[in-house]
N, C-alpha and C positions, 0 to 999 in steps of 0.2 A: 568896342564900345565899353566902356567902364559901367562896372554893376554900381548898381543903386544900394548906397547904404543901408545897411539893417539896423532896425531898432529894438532894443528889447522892448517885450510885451510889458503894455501897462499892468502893474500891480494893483491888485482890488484894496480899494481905501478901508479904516475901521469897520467901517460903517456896511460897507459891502462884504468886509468879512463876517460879521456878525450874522448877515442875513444867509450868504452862504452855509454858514455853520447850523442856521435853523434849519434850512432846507434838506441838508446831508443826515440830520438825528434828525428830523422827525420820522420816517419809514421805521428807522431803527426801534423809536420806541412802541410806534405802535405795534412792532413786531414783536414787541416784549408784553407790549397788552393782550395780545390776539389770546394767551390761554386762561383768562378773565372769562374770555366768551363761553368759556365751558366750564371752569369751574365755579363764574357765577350761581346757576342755578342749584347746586350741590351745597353752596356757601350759603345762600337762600335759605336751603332747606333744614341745614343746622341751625341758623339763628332760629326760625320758626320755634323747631321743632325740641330743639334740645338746652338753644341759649335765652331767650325767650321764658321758659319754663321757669328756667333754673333764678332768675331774673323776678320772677313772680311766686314762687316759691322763698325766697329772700324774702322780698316785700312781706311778705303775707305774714312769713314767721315775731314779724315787729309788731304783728296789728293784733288789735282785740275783737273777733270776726264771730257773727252769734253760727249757730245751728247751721239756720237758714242762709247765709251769706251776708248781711250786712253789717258794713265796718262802722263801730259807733269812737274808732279813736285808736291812737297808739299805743302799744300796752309793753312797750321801750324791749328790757330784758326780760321781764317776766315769763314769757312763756318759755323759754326756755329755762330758768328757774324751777319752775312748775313741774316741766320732765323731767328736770335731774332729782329733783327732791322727791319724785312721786317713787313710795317704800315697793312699789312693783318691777321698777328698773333694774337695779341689781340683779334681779332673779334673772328675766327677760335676758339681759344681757349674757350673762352665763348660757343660760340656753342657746341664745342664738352662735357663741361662738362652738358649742359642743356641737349643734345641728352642723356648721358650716364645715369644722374639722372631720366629722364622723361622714358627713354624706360624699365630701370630695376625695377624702381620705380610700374611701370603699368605692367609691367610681374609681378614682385612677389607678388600684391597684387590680381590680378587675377589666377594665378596658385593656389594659395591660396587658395581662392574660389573652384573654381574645384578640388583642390585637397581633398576638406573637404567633395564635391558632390560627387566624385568617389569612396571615401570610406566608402557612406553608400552602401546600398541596393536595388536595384531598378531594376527595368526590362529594362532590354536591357543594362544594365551597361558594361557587356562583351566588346559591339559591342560599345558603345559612345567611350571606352577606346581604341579600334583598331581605332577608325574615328580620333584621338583626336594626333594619332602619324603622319597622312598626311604631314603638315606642315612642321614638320620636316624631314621627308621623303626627300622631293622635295626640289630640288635644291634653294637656296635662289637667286642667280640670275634669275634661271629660275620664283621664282614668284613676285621680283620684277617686271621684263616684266611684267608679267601679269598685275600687276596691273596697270602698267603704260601706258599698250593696255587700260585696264578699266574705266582711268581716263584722256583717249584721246577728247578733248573738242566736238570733229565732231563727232565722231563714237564709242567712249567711253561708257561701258554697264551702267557702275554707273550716267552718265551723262542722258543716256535715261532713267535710275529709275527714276533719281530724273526730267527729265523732265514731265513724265507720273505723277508726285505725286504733278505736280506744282511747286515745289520747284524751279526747274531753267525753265526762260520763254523762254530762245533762247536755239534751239538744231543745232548751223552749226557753219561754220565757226570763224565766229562771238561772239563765245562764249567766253567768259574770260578761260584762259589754269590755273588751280591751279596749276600745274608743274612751271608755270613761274612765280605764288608769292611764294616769299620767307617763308611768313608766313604759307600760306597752303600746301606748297608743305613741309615744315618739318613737320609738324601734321601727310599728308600722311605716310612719311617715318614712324617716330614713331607708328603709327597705323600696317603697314608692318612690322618693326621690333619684334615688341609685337606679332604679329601672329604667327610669326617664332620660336619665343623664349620660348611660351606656353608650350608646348609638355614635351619640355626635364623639364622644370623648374616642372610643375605639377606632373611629374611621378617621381622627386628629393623627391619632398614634400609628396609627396602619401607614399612611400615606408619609407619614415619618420614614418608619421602616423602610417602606417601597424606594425611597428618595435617597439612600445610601448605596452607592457603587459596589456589586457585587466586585468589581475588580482589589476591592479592599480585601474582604474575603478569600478569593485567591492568592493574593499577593501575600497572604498571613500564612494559608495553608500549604504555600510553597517554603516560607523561611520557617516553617518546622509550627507555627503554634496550634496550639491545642483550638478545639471550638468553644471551651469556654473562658479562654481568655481573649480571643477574638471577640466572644460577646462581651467582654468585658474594655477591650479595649477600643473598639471596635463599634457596637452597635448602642452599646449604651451611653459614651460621647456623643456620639453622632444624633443619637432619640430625643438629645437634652433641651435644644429648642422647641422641638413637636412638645416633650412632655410641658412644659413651663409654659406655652399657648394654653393647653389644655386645662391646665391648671388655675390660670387665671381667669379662664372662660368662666370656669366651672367656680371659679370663688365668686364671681360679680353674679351669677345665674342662682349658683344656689341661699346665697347672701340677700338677695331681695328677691328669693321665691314666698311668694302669697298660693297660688292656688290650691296645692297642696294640702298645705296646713289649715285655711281657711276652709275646705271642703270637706277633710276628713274631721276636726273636732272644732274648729270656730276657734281653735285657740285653748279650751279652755280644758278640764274646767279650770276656771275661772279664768288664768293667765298661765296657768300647768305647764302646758303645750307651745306658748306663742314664744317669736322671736319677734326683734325689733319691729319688722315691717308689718308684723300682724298686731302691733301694741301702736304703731302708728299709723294703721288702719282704722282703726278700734277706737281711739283718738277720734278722729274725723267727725263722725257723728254726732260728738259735743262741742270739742274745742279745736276750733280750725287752726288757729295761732298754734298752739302746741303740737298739731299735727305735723305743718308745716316746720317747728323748730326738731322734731324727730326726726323727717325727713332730712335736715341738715346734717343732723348728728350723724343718720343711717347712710348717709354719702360719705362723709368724713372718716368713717369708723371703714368703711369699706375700702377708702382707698389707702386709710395705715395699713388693713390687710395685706395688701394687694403690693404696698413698699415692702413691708418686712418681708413676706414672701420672695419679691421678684432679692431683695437683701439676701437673704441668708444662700438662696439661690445661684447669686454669683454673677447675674444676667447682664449689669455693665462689663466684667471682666469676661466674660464669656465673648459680649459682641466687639470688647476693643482685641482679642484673639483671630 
């Protein structure tokens, strides 16, 4: 019996390939949506919280805003006008880039330090590492006070050390207040700030350390070299990322720290002691507009920081290595 002719299969028209073709991507995309579903809520929380802000802070800085909150009109450039022209700027600004130099400057060479102690051997190293997170633990307002109870001129604990060691001959009244020079009371601050900042910076740079291949190490002290050109070639390469995290934590942290300086002298006197964000604090209380245009300046000025640092640094050429 003779087979029955075969046909080819009909071919799907325009029209059926079109719909084909929706039916085949659509899984596809949705499969490309699905990580929407998570980091929607995260996306959320930045606009809120971060974009949001940043967005009404803008706004604000254009408006003419009383005391109390209400906007009676737009006050264009002026307010910021107002803070560059104000004869207290200059100063402020200087200060604040000596604070920021001086405090991360002395954190990171001291965590440094510590961190190179914590990562040998030693007894009781456990327990120095639990004492060594305190600092950071504890409220930074709460140990500015402290210290400012410490270095109270009458009753002050540091002022009876150093009265008992000779150092200061009057212990009352009468005593010179370091709170009230300008010169001593930044040292203070500085000194308070760097305690604070220890903790997080040391355990940045430790976990550096910990995170390079002891097989480096060997490999160095088997082709002859010395140990301190293995730390030179060696662990200090290698530390260059952890250092430059640390670094730039520690510029944006120490850069717009208020408590501090707000608890131990208010700033003052007069504007002595303050940096930017305690001059655009300080602001607040009169003129909101102007606050808010400091507040642009003090994000802008932070993040030239934070370029010429990661610049001179080398951090694109470091990450295209």
């Amino acid at each position: 019996m003779p087979a029955a002719p075969t046909t080819a299969p009909e071919q799907p028209g325009p029209r059926q390939r079109a719909g084909l073709a929706r039916f085949t991507t659509r899984p596809l995309s949705l499969s490309r949506l699905a990580p929407l579903a998570w980091l929607g809520p995260a996306i959320a929380l930045i606009a809120v919280v971060v974009i949001w802000p940043i967005v009404a802070m803008i706004q604000t800085s254009f408006r003419n805003i009383t005391p109390l909150g209400i906007d009676i009109g737009s006050a264009g450039g002026s307010n910021f006008s107002q803070v560059i022209s104000n004869p207290n700027l200059p100063g402020i600004l200087v200060r604040t880039l000596i604070w920021v130099i001086a405090v991360v400057a002395l954190t990171m060479l001291l965590s440094f330090g510590l961190a190179q102690l914590f990562n040998q051997r030693f007894p009781g190293r456990r327990i120095t590492r639990w004492a060594i997170i305190a600092p950071w633990a504890a409220s930074v307002m709460m140990t500015a006070l402290i210290f400012r109870w410490m270095l109270q001129p009458d009753s002050g604990v540091i002022y009876l050390f150093l009265h008992q060691l000779g150092i200061v001959n009057t212990f009352n009244v009468s005593t010179p207040d370091w709170l009230g020079n300008p010169d001593a009371a930044m040292a203070a601050m500085v000194a308070v700030a760097v305690f604070v900042s220890l903790p997080f910076t040391t355990y940045v740079l430790l976990a550096g350390l910990q995170s390079i291949p002891g097989d480096l190490y060997e490999a160095a002290r088997v082709d002859g070299a010395s140990p301190w050109y293995a730390y030179q070639h060696i662990t200090l390469p290698l530390l260059r990322p952890a250092f430059a995290v640390g670094a730039v934590i520690n510029l944006m942290n120490v850069f717009n720290s208020f408590p501090i300086i707000w608890e131990m002298t208010r700033g003052g006197p007069g504007y002595e002691t303050a940096t930017s964000t305690v001059f655009m604090y300080d602001l607040k209380g009169t003129f909101v507009g102007q606050a808010a245009a400091m507040s642009i300046i003090n994000f802008a000025l932070v993040v030239i920081i934070i370029l010429i640092f990661l610049r001179v640094n080398g951090w694109n050429r470091q990450e295209a290595r």
